[in-house]
C-alpha positions in Angstrom: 7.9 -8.8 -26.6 11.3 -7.9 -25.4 14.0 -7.0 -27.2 16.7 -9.6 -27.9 19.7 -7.6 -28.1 18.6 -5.8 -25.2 18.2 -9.0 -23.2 21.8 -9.8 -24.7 23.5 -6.7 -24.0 21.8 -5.7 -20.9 21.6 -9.1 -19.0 21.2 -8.3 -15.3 19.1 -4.9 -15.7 16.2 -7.8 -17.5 16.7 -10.0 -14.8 16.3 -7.6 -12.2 13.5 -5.8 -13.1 11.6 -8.7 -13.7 12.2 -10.3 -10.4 10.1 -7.0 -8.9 7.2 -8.3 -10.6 5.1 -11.0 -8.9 5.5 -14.6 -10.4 7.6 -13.6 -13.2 10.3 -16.3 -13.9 14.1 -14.4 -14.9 15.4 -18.3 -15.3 13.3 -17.3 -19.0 15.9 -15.1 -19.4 18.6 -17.8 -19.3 16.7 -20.5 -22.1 16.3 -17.4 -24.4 20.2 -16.5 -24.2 20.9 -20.6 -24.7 19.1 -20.7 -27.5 20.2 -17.3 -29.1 23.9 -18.5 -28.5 23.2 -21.4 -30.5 21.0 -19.7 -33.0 23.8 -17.5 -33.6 26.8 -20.4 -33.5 24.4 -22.4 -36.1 24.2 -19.0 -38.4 28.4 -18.6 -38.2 28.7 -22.2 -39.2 26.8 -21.5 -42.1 28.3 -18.6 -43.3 31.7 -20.2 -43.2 30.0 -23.4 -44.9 29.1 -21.2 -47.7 32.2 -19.4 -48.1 33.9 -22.9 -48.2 31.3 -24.0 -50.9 31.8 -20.8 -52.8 35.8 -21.5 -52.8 35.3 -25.1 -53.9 33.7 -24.6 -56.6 36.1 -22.2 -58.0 38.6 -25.0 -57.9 36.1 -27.5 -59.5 36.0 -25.4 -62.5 39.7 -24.6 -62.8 40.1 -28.1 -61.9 37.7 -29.1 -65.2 39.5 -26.9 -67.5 42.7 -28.7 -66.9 40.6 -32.3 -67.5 41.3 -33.1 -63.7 38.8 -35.4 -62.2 36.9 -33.7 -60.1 34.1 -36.3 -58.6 35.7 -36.4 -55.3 35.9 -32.5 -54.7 32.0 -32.3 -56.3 31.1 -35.1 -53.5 32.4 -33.0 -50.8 30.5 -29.6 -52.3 27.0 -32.0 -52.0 28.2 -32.7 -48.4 28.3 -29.0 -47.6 25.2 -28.2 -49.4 23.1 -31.0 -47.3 25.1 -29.5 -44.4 23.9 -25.6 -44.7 20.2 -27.3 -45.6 20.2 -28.9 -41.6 21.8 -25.8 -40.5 18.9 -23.9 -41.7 16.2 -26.1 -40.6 17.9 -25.8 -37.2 17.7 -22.6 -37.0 14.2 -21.5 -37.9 13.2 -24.0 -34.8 15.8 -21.9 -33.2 14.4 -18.9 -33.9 10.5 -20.3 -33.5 11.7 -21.7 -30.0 13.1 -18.1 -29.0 9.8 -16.8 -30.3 7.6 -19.1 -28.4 10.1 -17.8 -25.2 10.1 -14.7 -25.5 6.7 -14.3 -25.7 5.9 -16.3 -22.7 7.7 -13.1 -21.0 6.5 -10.2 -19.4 7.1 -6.9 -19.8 10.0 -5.2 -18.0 8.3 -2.6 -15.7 9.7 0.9 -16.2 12.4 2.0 -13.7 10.4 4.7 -12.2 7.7 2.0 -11.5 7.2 1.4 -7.6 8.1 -1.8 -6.5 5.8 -4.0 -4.6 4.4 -7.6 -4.3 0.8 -7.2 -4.3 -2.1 -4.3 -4.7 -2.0 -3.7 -1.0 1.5 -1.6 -2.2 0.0 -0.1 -5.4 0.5 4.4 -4.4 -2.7 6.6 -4.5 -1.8 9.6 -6.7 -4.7 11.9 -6.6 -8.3 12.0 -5.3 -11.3 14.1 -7.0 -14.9 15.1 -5.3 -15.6 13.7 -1.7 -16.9 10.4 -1.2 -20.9 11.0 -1.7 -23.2 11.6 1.5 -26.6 9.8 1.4 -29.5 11.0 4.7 -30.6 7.6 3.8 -29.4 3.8 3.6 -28.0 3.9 -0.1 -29.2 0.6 -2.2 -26.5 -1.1 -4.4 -27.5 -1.2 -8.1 -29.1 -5.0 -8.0 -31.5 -3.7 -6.0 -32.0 -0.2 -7.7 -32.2 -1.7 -11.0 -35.3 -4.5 -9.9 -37.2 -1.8 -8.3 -37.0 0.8 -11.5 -37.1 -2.4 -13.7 -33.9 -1.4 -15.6 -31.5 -4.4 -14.8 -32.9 -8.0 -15.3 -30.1 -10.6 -14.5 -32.9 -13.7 -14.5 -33.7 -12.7 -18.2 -29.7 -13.3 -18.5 -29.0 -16.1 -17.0 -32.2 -17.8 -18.9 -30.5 -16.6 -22.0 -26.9 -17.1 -21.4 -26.3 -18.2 -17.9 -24.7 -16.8 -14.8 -22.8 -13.8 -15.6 -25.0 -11.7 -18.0 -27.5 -9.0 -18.3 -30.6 -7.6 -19.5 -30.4 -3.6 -19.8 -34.8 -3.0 -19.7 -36.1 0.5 -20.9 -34.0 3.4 -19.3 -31.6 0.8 -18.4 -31.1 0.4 -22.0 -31.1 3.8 -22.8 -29.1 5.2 -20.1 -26.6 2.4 -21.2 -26.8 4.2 -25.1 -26.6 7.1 -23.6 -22.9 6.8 -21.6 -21.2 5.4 -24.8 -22.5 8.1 -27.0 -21.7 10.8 -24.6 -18.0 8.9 -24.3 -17.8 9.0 -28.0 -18.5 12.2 -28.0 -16.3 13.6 -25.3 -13.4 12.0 -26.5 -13.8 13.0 -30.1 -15.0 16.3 -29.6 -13.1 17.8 -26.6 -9.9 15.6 -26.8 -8.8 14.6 -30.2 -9.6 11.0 -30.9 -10.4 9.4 -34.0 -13.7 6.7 -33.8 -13.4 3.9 -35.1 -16.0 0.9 -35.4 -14.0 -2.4 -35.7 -14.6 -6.5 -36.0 -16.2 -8.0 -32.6 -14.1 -11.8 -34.4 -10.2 -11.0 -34.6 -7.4 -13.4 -36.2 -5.1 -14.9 -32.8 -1.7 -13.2 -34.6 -4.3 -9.7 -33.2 -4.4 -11.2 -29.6 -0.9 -12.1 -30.0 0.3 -8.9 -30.7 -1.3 -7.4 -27.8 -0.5 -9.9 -25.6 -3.3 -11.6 -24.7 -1.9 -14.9 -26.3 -0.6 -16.9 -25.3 -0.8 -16.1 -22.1 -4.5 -15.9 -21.1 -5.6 -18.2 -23.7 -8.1 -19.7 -20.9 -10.2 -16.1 -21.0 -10.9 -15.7 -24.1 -14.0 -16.8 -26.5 -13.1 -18.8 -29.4 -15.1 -19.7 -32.4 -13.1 -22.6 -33.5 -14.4 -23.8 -36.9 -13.0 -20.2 -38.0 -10.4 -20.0 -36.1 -11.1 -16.7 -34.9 -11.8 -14.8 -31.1 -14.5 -12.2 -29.9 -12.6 -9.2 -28.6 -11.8 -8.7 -24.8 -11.2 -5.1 -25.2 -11.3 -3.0 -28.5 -7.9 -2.5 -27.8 -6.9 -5.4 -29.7 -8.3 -5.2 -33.3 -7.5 -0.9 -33.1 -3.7 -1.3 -32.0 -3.5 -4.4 -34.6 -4.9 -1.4 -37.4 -1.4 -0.8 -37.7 0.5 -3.8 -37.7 3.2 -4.7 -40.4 3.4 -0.9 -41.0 5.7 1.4 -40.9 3.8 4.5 -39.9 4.9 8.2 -41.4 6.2 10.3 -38.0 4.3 13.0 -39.0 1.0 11.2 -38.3 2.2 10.5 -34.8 1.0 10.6 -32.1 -2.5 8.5 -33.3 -5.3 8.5 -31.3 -8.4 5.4 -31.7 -11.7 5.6 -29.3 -13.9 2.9 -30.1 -17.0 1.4 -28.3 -17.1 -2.4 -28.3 -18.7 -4.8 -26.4 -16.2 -6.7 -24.6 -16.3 -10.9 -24.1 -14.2 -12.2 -20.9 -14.9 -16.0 -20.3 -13.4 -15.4 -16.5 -16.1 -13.8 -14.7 -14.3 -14.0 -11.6 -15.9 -16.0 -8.5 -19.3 -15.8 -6.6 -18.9 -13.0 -3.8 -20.3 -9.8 -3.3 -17.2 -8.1 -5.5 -18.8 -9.7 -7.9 -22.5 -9.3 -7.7 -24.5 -8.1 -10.8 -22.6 -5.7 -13.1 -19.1 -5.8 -11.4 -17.3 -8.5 -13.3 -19.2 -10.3 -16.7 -18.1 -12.2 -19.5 -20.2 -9.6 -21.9 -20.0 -5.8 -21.3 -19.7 -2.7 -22.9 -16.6 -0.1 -22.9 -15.2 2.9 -25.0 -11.5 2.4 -25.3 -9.0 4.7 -25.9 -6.0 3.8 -27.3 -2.8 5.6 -28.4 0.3 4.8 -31.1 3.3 7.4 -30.8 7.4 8.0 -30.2 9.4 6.0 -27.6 9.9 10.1 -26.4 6.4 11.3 -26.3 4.8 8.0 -24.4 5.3 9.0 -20.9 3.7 12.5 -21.5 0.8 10.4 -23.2 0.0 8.2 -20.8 -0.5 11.2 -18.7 -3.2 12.5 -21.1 -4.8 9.4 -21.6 -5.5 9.3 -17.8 -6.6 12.6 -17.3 -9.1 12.2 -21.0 -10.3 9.0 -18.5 -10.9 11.2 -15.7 -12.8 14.0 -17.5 -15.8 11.5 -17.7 -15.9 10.6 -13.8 -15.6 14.8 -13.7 -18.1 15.4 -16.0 -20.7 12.9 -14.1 -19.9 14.1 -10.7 -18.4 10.9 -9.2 -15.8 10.6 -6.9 -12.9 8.6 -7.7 -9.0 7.7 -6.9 -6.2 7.0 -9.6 -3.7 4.6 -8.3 -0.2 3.7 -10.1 0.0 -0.2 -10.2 3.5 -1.0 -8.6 5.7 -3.9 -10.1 3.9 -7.0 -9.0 0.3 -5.4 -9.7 1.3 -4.9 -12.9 -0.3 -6.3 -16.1 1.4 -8.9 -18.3 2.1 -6.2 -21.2 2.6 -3.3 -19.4 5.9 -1.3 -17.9 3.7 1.8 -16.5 -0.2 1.8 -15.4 -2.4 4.3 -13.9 -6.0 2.9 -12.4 -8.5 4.8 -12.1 -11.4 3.9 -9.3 -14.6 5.3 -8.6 -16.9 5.0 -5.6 -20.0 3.6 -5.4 -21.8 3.7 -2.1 -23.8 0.2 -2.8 -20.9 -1.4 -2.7 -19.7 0.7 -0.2 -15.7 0.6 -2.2 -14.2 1.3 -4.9 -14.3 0.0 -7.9 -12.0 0.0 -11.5 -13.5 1.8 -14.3 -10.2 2.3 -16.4 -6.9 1.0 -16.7 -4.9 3.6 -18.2 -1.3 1.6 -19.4 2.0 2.1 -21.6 3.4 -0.6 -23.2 6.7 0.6 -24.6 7.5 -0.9 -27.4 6.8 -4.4 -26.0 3.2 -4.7 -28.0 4.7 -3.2 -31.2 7.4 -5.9 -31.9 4.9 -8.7 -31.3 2.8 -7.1 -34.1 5.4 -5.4 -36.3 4.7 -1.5 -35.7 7.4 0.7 -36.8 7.4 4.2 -37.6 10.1 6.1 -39.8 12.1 8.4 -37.2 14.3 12.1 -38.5 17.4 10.1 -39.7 14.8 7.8 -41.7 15.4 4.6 -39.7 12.8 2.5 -39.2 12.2 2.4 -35.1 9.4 0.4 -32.7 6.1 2.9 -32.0 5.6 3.3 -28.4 1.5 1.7 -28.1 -0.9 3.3 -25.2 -4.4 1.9 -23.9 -7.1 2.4 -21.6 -10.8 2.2 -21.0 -12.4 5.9 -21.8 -14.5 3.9 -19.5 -15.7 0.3 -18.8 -19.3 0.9 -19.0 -20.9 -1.4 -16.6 -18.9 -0.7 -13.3 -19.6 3.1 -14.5 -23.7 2.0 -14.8 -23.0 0.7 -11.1 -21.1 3.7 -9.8 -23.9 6.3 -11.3 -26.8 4.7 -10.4 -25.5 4.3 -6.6 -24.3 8.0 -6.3 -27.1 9.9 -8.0 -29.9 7.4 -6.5 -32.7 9.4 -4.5 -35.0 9.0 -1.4 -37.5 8.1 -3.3 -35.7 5.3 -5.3 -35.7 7.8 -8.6 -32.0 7.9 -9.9 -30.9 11.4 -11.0 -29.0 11.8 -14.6 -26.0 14.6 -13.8 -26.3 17.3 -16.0 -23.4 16.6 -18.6 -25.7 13.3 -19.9 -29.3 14.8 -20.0 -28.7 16.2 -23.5 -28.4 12.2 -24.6 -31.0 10.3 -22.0 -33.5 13.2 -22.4 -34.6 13.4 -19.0 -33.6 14.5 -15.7 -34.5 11.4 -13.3 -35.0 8.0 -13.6 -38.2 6.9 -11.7 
């Protein structure tokens, strides 16, 4: 959420950095302002209501002492009080109006954020490893995974319907065996704390983060309890800290946490979407970060390269690109993706999403930390997949795949699968 007095003070900056990004409406801008102007008449009123009540009543009781009559002047004190009772109600749907507002708007991106309409402009920043070489037609990982018996999407779809999977034998364990080896990596090697939370949040979580009210349309709801399966872990760890104030000397912190992850938009029949590249239930590690409005640049760097040690570490070939302004997500001011090859699909495909949010997330949710001078201040919140396990199933199983049909396991995972092929 953005910051009203920022939006008061800094009028046409807002406006113009909105207007980079794709379908964003600045004309928001103008309803917030119009009601903050009146929020804000409604709140001097009252104040000079209150001050005229305080004086009043003075004079009632010098006025009593002297056995003056003082109906008339107590009349007009009742008149005030009813008067700063309105103003009040007024002005909490004033202030729940702005609310509703301002978080129907998106993030401002950052100013070092290229600007462009579409992902056609999004800038490549760096390649690893060479696109992999195959001395045969590579399969993509439908077929791969009917012929080894590892993927069974009719077992799915009878279950659950279009969309889902069966993970059969070393599908299964090769699945178990990427999100402990994740876990792992980014505990071990790159400071993370784990962290197992609730698969049914509360919608204040999915507010915070920003996935309400916005893309209420995508998510699962259980409505007798009023609560929502997670789209990403990122919203019940960043919501671990909301309505805190957060020492600053346990900042930066650092969450990974493996979920599985429920996305009621699946995405359209095509072949970008073919078996395991876009489903409403899949599993990912997520990495997320809470620190200073100072440090959050420099950790958005390190969260994308601890997302990059795991494409590195498996031997696949990938591409980060930096989303420009109208690529960019809802909550976001600065991402990095990060894309990997798979030859059966013969592109690339998105394995993390490495963003910062500035201080956007942490107002919606209340997240403040205690700075030097002891004032309370808004903690800057990171995210991004550590990775997004299916599309990394599909980009494994189409690089390492074999003549034969076998699928090789790169060295940096045998210690968890327990074997060198699949086949």
């Amino acid at each position: 959420m953005l910051d009203i007095r920022l939006i008061r003070e800094k009028t046409d900056h807002i406006r113009e950095r909105l207007a980079t990004r794709n379908g964003a409406l600045p004309s928001l801008i103008d309803e917030v302002l119009a009601i903050d102007e009146q929020r804000r008449a409604a709140e001097t009123e009252r104040q000079k209501l209150q001050s005229d009540r305080n004086r009043i009543s003075k004079e009632i009781g010098i006025a009593k002492k002297n056995g003056q009559d003082t109906s008339a002047i107590e009349a007009e004190v009742r008149g005030i009080g009813q008067r700063i009772d309105q103003i009040g109600k007024d002005a909490d749907a004033a202030d729940e109006k702005q609310r509703e507002l301002l978080l129907g708007i998106p993030n401002t991106p950052h100013d070092a954020c290229p600007v462009g309409d579409s992902a056609e402009q999004n800038p490549e920043v760096r390649v690893w490893g060479e696109k992999p070489k195959h001395d045969f037609e590579p399969k993509d990982h439908i077929a791969l995974g009917a012929s080894l018996g590892i993927l069974d999407f009719e077992a799915g779809a009878k279950i659950s319907g279009s969309a889902f999977v069966v993970y059969r034998g070393a599908g299964s364990k090769l699945e178990r065996s990427l999100i402990s080896f994740l876990l792992d990596l980014h505990t071990t090697q790159h400071g993370y704390a784990e962290v197992s939370p609730p698969l049914l949040v509360k919608p204040e979580c999915l507010v915070g983060t920003a996935q309400l009210p916005k893309f209420e349309d995508q998510q699962y709801k259980c409505e007798r309890d009023n609560l929502y399966l997670v789209p990403t872990a990122e919203v019940p760890v960043t919501n671990l800290h909301r309505e805190e104030i957060v020492a600053l000397e346990k900042l930066p912190i650092q969450y990974a946490a493996y979920t599985p992850c429920f996305r009621s938009e699946a995405g359209a029949s095509g072949l970008g979407t073919r078996g395991l590249i876009r489903m409403h239930q899949f599993d990912k590690v997520e990495l997320v970060k809470i620190t200073t409005p100072e440090s959050s640049m420099a950790e958005l760097e390190t969260l994308t390269a601890n997302a990059e040690k795991v494409l590195q570490l498996l031997g696949l070939h990938y591409r980060v690109i930096e989303l420009c302004t109208g690529d960019l997500g809802f909550g976001s001011t600065k991402t990095y993706d990060i894309e990997v090859w798979a030859p059966g699909q013969n592109s690339y495909l998105e394995v993390s999403s490495c963003s910062n949010f500035g201080d956007y997330q942490a107002r919606r949710m209340n997240l403040r930390y205690k700075d030097e001078n002891g004032k309370n201040r808004f903690c800057h919140t990171l995210n991004g997949s550590g990775t997004a396990l299916a599309r990394l199933f599909v980009a494994l199983v189409e690089t390492h795949q074999q003549a034969d049909g076998s699928i090789r396991i790169p060295e940096a995972l045998r210690g968890y699968f327990g074997a060198e092929r699949i086949g």
